[in-house]
Backbone as JSON, one array per atom type, in Angstrom:
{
  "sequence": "XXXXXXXXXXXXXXXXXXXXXXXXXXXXXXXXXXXXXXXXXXXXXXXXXXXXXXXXXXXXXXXXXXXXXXXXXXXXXXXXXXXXXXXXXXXXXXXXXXXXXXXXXXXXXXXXXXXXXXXXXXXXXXXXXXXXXXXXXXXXXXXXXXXXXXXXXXXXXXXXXXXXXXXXXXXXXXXXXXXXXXXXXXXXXXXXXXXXXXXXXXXXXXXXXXXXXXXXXXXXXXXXXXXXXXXXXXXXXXXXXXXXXXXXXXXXXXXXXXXXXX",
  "N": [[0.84, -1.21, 0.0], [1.46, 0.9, 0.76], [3.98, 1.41, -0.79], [2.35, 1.78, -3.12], [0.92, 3.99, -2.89], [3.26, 5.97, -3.01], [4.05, 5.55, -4.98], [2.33, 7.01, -6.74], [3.39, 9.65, -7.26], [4.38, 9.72, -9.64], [7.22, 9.38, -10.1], [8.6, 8.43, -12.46], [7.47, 8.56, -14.97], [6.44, 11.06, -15.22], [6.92, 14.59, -16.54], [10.06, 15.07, -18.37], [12.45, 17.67, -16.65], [13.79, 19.43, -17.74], [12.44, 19.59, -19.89], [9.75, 20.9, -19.21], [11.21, 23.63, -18.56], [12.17, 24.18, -20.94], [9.77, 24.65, -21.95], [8.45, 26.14, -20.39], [10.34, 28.48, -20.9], [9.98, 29.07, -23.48], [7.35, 29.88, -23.32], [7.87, 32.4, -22.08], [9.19, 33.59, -23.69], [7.36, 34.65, -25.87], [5.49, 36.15, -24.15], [7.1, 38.22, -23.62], [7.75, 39.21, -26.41], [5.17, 39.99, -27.01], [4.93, 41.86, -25.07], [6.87, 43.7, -26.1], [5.86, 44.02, -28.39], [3.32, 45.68, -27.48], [3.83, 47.91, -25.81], [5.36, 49.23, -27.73], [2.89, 49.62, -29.86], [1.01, 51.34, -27.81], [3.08, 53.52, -27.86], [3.06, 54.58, -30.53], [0.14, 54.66, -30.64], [-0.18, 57.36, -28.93], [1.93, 58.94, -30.66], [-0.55, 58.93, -32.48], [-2.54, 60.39, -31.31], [-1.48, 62.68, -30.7], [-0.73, 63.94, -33.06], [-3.65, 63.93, -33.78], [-5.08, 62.15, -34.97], [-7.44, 60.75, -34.4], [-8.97, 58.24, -35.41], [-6.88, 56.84, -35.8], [-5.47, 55.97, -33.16], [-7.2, 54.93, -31.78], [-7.23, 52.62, -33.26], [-4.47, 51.45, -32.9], [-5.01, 51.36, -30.25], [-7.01, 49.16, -29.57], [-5.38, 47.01, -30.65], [-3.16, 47.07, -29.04], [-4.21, 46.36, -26.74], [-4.88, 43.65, -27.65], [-2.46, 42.6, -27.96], [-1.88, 42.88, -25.22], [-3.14, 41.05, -23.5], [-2.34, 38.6, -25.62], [0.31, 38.51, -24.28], [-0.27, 38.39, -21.19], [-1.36, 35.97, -20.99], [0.58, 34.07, -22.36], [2.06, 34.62, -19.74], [0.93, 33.44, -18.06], [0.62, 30.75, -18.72], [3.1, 29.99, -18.59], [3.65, 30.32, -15.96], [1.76, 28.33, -14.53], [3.38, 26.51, -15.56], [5.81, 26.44, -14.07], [5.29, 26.89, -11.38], [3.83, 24.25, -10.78], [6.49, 22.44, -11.37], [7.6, 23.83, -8.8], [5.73, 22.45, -7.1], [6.14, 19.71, -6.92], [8.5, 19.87, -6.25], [8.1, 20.56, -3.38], [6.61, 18.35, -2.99], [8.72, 15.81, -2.46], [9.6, 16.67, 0.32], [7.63, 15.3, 2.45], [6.66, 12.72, 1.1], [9.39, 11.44, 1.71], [9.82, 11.15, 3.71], [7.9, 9.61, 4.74], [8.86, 7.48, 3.21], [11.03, 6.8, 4.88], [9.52, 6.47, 7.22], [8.59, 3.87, 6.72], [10.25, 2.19, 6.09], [11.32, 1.9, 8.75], [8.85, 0.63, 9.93], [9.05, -1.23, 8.64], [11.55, -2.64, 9.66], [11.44, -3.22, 12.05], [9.06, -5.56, 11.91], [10.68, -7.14, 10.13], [12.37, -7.93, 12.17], [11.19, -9.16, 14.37], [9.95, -11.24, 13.28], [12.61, -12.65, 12.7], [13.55, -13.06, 15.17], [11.24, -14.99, 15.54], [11.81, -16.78, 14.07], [14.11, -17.87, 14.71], [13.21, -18.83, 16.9], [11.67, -21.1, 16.22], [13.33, -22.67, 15.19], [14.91, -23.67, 16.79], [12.82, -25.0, 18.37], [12.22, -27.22, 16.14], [14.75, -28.87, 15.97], [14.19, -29.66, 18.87], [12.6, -31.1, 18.42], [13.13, -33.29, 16.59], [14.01, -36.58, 16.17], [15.97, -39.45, 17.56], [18.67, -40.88, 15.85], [19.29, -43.97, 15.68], [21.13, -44.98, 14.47], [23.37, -43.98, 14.45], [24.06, -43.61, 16.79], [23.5, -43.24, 20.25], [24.46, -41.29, 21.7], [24.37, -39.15, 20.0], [23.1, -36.29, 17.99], [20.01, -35.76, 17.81], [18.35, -36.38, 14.94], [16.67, -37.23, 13.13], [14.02, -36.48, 11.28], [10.29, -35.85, 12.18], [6.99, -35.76, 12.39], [6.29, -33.63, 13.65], [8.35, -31.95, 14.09], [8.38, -31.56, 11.39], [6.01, -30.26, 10.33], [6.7, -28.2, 11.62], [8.71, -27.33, 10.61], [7.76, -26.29, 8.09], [6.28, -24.04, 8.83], [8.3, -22.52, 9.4], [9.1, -22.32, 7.02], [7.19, -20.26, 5.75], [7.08, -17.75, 7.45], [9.96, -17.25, 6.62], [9.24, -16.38, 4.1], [6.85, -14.87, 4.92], [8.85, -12.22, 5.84], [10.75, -12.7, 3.75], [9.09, -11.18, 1.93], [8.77, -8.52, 3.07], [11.35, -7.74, 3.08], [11.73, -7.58, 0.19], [9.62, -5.44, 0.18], [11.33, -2.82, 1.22], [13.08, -2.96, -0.54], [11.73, -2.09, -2.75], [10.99, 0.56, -1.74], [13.58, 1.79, -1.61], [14.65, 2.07, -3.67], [12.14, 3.75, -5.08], [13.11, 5.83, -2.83], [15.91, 6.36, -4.44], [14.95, 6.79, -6.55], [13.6, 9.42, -6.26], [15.41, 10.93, -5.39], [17.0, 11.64, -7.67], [15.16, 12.96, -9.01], [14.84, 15.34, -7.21], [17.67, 16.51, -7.77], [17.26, 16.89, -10.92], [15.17, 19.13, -10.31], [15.98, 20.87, -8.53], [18.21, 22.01, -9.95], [17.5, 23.26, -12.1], [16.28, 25.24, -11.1], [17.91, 27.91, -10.97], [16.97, 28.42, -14.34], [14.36, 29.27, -14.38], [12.62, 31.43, -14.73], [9.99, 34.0, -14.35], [8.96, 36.13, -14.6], [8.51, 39.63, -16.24], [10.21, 41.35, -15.9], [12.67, 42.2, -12.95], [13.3, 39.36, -11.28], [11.1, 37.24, -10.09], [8.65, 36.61, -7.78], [7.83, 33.87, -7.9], [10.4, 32.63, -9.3], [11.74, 33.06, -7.13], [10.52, 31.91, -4.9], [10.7, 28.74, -6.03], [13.35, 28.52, -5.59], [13.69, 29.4, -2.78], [12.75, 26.58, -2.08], [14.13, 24.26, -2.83], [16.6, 24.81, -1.67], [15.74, 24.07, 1.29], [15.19, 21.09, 0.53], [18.05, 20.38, 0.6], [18.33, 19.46, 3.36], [16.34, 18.33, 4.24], [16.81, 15.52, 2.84], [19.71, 14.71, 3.89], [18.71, 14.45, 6.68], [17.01, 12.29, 6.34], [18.31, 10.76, 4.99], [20.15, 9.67, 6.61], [18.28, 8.47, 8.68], [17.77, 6.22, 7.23], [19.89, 5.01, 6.35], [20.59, 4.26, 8.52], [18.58, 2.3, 9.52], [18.87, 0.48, 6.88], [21.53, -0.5, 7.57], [20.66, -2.09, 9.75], [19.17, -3.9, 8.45], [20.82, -4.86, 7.4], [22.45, -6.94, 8.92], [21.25, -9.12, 9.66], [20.11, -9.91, 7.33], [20.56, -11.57, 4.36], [19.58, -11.87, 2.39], [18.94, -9.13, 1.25], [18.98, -6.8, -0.91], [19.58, -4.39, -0.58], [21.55, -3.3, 1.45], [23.64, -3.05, -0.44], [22.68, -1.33, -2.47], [22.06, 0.73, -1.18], [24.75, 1.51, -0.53], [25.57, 2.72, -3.13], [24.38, 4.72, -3.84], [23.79, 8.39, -4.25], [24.56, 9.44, -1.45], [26.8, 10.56, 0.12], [28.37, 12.99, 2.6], [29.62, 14.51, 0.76], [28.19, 14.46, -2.05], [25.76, 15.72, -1.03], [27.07, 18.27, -0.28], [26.92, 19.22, -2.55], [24.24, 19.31, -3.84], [23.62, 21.14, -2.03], [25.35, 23.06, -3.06], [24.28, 23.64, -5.62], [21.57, 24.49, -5.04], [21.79, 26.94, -4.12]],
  "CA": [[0.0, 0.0, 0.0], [2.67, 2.28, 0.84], [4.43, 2.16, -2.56], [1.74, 2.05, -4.36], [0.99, 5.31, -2.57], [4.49, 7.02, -3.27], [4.18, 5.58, -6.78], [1.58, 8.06, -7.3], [4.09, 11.14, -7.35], [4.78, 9.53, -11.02], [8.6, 9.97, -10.82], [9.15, 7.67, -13.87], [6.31, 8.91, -15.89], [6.8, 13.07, -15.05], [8.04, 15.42, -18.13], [11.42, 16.0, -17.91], [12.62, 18.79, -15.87], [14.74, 20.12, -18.76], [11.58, 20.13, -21.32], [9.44, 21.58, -18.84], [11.6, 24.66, -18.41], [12.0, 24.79, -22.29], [8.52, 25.25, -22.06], [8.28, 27.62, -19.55], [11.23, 29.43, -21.76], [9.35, 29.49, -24.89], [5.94, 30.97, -23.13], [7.99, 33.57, -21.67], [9.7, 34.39, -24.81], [6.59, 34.64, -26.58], [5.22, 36.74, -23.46], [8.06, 39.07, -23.78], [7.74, 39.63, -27.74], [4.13, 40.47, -26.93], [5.05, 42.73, -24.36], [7.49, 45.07, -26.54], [5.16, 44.82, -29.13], [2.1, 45.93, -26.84], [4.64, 49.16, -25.57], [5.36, 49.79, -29.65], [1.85, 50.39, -30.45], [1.25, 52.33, -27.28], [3.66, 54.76, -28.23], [1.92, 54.58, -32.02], [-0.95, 55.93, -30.1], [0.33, 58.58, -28.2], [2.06, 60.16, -31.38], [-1.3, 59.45, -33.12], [-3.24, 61.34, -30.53], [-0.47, 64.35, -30.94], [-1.14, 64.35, -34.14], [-4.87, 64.41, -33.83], [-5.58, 61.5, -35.78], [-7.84, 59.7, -33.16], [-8.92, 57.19, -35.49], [-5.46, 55.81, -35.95], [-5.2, 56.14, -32.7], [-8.1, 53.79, -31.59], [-6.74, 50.75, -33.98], [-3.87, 51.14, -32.23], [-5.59, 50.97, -28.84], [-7.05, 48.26, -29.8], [-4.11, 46.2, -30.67], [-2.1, 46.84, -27.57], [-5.38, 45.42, -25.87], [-4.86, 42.35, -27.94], [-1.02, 42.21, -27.63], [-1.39, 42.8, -23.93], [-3.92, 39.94, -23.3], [-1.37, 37.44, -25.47], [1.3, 38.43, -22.92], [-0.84, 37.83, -20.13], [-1.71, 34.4, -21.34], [1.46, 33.49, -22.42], [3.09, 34.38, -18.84], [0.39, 32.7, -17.33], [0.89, 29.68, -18.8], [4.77, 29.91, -17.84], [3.81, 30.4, -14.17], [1.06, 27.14, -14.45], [4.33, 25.33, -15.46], [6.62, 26.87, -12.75], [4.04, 26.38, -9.91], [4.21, 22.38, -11.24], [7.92, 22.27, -10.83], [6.87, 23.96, -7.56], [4.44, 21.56, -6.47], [6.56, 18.61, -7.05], [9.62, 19.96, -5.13], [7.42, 20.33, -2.34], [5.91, 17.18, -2.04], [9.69, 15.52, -1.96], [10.32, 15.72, 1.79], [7.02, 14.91, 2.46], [7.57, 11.37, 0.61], [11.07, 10.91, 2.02], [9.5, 10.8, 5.22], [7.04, 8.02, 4.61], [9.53, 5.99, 2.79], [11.89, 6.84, 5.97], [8.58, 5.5, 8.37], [8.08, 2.59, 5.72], [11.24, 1.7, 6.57], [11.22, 1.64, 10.02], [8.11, -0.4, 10.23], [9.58, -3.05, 7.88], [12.91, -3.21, 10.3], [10.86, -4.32, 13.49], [8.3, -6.57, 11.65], [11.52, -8.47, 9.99], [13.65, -8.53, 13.49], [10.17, -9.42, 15.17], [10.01, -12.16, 12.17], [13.81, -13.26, 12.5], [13.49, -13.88, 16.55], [10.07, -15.98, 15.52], [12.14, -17.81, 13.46], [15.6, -18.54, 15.75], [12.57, -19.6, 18.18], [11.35, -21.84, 15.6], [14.54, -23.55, 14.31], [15.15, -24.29, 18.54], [11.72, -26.26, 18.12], [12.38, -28.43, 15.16], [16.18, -29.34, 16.71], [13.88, -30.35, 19.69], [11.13, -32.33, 18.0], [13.64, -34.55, 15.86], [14.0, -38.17, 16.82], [17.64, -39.87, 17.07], [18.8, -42.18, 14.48], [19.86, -45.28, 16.16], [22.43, -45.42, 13.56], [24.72, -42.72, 14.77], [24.52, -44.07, 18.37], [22.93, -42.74, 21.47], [25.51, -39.74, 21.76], [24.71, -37.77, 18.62], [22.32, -35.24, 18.15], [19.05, -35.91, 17.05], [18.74, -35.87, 13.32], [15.72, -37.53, 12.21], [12.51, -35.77, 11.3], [8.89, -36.3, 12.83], [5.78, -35.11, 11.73], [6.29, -32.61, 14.22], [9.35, -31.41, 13.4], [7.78, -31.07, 10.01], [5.18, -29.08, 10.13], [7.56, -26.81, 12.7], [9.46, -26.42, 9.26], [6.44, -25.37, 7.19], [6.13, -23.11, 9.47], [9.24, -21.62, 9.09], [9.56, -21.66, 5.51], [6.04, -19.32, 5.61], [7.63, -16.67, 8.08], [10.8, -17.12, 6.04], [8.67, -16.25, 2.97], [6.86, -13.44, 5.14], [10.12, -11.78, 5.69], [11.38, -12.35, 2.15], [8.44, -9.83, 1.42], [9.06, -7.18, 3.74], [12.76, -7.41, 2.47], [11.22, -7.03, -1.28], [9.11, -4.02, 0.1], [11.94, -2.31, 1.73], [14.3, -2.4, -1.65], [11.04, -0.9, -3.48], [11.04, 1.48, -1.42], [14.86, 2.01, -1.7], [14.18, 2.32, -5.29], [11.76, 4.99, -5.01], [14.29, 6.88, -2.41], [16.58, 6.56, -5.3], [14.4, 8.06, -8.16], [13.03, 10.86, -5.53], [17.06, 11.96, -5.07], [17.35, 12.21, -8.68], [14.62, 14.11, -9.42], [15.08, 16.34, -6.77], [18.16, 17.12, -8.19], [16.83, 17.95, -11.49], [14.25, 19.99, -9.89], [16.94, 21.68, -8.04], [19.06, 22.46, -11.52], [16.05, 24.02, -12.72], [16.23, 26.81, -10.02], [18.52, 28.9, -11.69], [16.62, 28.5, -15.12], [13.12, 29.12, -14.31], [12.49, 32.93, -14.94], [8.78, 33.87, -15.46], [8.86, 37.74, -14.36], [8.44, 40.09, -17.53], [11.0, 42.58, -15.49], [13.09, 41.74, -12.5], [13.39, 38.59, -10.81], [9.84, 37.09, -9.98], [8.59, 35.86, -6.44], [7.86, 32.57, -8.1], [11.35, 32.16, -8.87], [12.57, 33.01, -5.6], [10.49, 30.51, -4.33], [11.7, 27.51, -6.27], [14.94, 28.5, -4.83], [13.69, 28.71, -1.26], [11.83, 25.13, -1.88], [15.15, 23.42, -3.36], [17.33, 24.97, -0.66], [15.33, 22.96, 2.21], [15.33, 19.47, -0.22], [19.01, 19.58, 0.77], [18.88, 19.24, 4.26], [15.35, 16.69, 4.55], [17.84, 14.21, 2.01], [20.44, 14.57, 5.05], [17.73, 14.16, 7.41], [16.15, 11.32, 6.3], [19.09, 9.8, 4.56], [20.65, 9.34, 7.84], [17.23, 7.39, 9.29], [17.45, 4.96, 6.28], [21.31, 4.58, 6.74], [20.45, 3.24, 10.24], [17.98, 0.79, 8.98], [19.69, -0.7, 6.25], [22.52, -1.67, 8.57], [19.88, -3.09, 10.88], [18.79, -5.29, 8.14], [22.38, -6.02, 6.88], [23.27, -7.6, 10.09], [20.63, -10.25, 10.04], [19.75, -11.08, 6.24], [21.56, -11.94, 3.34], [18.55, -12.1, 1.42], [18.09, -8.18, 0.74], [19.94, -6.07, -1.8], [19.3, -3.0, 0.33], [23.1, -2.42, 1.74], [24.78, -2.64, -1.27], [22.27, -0.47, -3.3], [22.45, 1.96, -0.63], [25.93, 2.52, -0.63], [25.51, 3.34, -4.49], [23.13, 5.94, -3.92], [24.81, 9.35, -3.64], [24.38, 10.36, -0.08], [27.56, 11.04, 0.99], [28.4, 14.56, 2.42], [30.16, 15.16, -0.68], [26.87, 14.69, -2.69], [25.08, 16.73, -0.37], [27.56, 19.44, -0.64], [27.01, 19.13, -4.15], [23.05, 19.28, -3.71], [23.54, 22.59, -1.4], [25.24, 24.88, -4.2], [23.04, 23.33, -6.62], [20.57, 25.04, -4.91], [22.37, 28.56, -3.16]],
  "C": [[0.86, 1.25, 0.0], [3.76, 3.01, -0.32], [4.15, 2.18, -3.3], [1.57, 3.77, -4.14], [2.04, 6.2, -3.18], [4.31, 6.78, -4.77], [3.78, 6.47, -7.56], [1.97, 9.4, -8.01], [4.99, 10.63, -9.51], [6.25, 9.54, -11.27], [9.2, 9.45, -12.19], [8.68, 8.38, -14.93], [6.36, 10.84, -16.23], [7.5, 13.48, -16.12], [8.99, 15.54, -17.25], [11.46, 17.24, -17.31], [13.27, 19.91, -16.75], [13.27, 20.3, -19.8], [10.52, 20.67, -21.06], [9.8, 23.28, -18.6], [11.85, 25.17, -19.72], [10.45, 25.24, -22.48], [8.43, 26.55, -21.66], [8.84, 28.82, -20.29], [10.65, 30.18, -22.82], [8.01, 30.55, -24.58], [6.4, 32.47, -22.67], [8.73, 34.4, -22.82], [8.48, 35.46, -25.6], [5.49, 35.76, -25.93], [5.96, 37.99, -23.96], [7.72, 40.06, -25.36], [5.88, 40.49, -27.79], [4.18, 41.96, -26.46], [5.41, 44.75, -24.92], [6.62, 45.2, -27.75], [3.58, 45.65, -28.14], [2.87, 47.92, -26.51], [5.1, 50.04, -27.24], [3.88, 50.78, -29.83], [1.32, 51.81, -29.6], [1.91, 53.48, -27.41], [2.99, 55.28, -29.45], [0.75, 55.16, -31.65], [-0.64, 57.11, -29.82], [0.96, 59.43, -29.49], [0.7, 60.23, -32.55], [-2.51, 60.49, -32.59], [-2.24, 62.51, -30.69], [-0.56, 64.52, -31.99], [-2.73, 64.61, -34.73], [-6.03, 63.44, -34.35], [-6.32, 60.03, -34.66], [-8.29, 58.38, -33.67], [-8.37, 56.05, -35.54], [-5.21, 55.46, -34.33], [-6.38, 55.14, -31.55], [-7.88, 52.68, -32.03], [-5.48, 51.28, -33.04], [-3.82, 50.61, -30.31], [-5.76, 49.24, -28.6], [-6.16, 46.86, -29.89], [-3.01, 45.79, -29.86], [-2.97, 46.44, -26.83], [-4.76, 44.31, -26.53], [-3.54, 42.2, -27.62], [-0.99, 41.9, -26.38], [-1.85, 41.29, -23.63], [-3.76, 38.83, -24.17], [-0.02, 37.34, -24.55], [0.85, 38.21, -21.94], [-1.15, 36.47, -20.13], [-0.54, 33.67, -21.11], [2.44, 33.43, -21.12], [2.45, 33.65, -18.0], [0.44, 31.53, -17.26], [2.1, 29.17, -18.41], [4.4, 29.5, -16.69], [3.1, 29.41, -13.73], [2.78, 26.18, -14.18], [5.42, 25.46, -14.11], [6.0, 26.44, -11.52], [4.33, 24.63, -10.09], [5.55, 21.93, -10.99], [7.35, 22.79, -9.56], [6.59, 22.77, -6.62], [5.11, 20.23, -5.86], [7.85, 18.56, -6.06], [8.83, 20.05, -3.44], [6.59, 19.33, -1.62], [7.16, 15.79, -1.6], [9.47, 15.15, -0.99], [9.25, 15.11, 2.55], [7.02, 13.14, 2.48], [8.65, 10.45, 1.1], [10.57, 10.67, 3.18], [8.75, 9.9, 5.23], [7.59, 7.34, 4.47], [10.2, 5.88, 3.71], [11.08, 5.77, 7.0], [8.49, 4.42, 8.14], [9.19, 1.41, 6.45], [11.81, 1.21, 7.92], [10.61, 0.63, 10.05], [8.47, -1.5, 9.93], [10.98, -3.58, 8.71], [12.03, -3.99, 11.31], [10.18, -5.25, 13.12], [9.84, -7.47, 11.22], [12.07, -8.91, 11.38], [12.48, -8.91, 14.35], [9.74, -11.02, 14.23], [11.58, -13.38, 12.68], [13.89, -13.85, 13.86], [12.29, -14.87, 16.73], [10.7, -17.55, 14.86], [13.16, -18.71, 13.71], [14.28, -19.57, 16.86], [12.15, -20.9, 17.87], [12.26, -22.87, 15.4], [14.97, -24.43, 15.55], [14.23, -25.41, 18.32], [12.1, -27.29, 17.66], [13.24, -28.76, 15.76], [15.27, -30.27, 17.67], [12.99, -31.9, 19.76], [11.9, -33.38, 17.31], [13.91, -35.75, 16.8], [15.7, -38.88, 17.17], [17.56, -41.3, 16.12], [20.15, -43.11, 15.47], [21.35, -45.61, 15.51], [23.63, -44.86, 14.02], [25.29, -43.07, 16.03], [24.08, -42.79, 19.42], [23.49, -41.11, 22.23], [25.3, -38.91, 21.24], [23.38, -37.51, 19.22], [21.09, -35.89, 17.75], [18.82, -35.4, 15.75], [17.4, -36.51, 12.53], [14.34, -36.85, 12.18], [11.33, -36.35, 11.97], [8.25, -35.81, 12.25], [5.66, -33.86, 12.87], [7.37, -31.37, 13.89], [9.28, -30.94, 11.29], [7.28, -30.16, 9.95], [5.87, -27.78, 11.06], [8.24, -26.14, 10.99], [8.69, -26.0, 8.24], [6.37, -23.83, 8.07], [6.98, -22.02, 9.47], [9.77, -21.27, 8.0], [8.19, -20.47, 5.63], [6.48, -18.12, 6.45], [8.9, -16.16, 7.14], [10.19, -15.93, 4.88], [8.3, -14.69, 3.52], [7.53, -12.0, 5.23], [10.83, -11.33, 4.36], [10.52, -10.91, 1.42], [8.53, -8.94, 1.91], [10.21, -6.8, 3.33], [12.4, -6.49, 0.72], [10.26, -5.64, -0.83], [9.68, -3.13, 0.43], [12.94, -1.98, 0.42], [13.31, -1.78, -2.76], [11.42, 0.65, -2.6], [12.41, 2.54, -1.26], [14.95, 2.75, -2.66], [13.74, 3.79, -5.6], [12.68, 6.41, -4.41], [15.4, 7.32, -3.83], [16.2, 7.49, -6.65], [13.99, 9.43, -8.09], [14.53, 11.38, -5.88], [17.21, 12.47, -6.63], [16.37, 12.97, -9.29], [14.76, 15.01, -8.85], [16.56, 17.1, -6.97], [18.09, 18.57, -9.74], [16.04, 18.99, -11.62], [15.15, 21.46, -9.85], [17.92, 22.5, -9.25], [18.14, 23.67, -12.13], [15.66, 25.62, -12.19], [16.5, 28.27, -10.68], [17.94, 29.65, -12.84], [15.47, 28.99, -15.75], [13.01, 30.9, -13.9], [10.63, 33.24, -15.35], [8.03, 35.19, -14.58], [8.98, 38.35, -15.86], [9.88, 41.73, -17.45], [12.19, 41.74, -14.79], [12.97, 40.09, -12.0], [12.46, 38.06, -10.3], [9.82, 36.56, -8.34], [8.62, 34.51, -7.06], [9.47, 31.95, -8.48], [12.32, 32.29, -7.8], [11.76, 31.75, -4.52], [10.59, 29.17, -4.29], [12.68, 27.68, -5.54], [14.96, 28.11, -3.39], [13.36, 27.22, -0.75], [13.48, 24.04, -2.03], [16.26, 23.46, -2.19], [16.92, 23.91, 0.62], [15.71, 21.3, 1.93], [16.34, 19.06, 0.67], [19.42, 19.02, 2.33], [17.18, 18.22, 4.38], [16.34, 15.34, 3.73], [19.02, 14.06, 3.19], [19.52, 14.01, 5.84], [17.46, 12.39, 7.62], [17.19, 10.21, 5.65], [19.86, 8.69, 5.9], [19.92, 8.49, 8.49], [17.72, 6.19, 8.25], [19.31, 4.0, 6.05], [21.25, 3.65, 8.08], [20.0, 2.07, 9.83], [18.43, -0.06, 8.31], [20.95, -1.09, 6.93], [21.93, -2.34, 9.31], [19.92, -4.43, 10.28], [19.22, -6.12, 7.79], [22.3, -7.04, 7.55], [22.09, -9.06, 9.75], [20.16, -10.93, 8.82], [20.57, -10.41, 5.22], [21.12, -11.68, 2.21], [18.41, -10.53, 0.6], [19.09, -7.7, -0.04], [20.29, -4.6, -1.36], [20.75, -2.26, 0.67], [23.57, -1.69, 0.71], [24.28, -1.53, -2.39], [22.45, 1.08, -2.93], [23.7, 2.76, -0.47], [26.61, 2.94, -1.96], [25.0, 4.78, -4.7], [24.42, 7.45, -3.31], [24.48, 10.06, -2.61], [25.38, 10.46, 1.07], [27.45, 12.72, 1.57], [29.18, 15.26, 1.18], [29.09, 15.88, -1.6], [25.93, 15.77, -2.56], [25.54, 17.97, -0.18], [27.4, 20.04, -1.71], [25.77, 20.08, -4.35], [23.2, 20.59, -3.19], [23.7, 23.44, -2.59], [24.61, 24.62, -5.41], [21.85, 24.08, -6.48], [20.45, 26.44, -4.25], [22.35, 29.43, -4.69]]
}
């Protein structure tokens, strides 16, 4: 349930971050070209009103109405797409924190699993029979029907386990595709212009949104660093360590991630 949940945030499926901001680029170009023509005709009025000629001077009205109201469109549609980059950087640490809790929960159910199953393996040892053959000394080694079904039993916990392991390296997964989008989110900062003058609030607040990213990915990297050593220590079975120490979350990375986003 939980990664179907996160699945939701589409990271596979999401436009690029690079052909979103060509977007954004193009509406604001196209904004812009509106703009200086909308200030053109305006002036075109003003010397046709000094010259007296009010009818000329009405089509030109006219026209810087229409020019204005394709620059208004066109920056509007920019700032739809900006807000969307937006949106998406903001639901990040959000995310990171579920898959962080996800993670948790799945450490105690396996190590609440793995001491069901040391308790188990004691059983069977106890329930076997001795084999006459070996002589009265050795261990017990032959099965029972008790000692059987003890080991059904423990292949089905085994099994339970094996799935919490498999939901813990989805969720690894996901951590992994979140970091890289929130990089190219973060890239995007710089690029994402969709003021017709100075410097817009909306891109000052990508910036402030990307700036935070880098310290919830510390944050939370650090919880999920704990866990996957938990789960090292006791199974063999998961891929979890070794993926994690692929993943770039050193402080290097994260130094990286900071002026990526300053």
């Amino acid at each position: 349930s939980m990664t179907s949940n996160i699945g939701k945030m589409r990271t596979d499926t999401m436009k690029s971050v690079d052909s979103m901001v060509a977007d954004i680029d193009s509406k604001m170009d196209q904004a812009r070209a509106a703009q200086e023509r909308m200030m053109n005709l305006r002036g075109m009025k003003s010397d046709s009103l000094d010259a007296g000629d009010n009818k000329q001077a009405s089509r030109y009205d006219e026209q810087a109405a229409s020019a204005q109201a394709r620059m208004v469109r066109y920056q509007n549609q920019a700032k739809a797409l900006a807000q969307e980059l937006n949106d998406q950087a903001k639901q990040i640490p959000g995310t990171l924190h579920r898959i962080a809790d996800g993670m948790d929960e799945n450490e105690v159910k396996i190590e609440a699993i793995r001491r069901k199953i040391k308790g188990l393996q004691v059983a069977k040892k106890d329930a076997m029979a001795l084999d006459p053959s070996k002589g009265f000394d050795a261990e017990p080694s032959m099965p029972t029907d008790k000692s059987r079904a003890i080991a059904e039993r423990i292949n089905k916990e085994r099994a339970s386990m094996n799935k919490l392991i498999a939901t813990s390296d989805s969720l690894n997964d996901q951590y992994a595709r979140l970091q890289d989008r929130s990089k190219e989110l973060a890239s995007s900062s710089e690029r994402v212009d969709t003021s017709l003058e100075s410097e817009g609030t909306q891109t000052r607040s990508l910036r402030e949104t990307f700036a935070r990213l880098g310290n919830e990915f510390r944050s939370v990297g650090s919880r999920m660093r704990s866990v996957l050593s938990s789960i090292g220590r006791f199974s063999g079975l998961s891929r979890l360590s070794r993926q994690f120490r692929q993943l770039p979350l050193s402080e290097k990375s994260n130094h990286l991630i900071h002026h990526a986003v300053v």
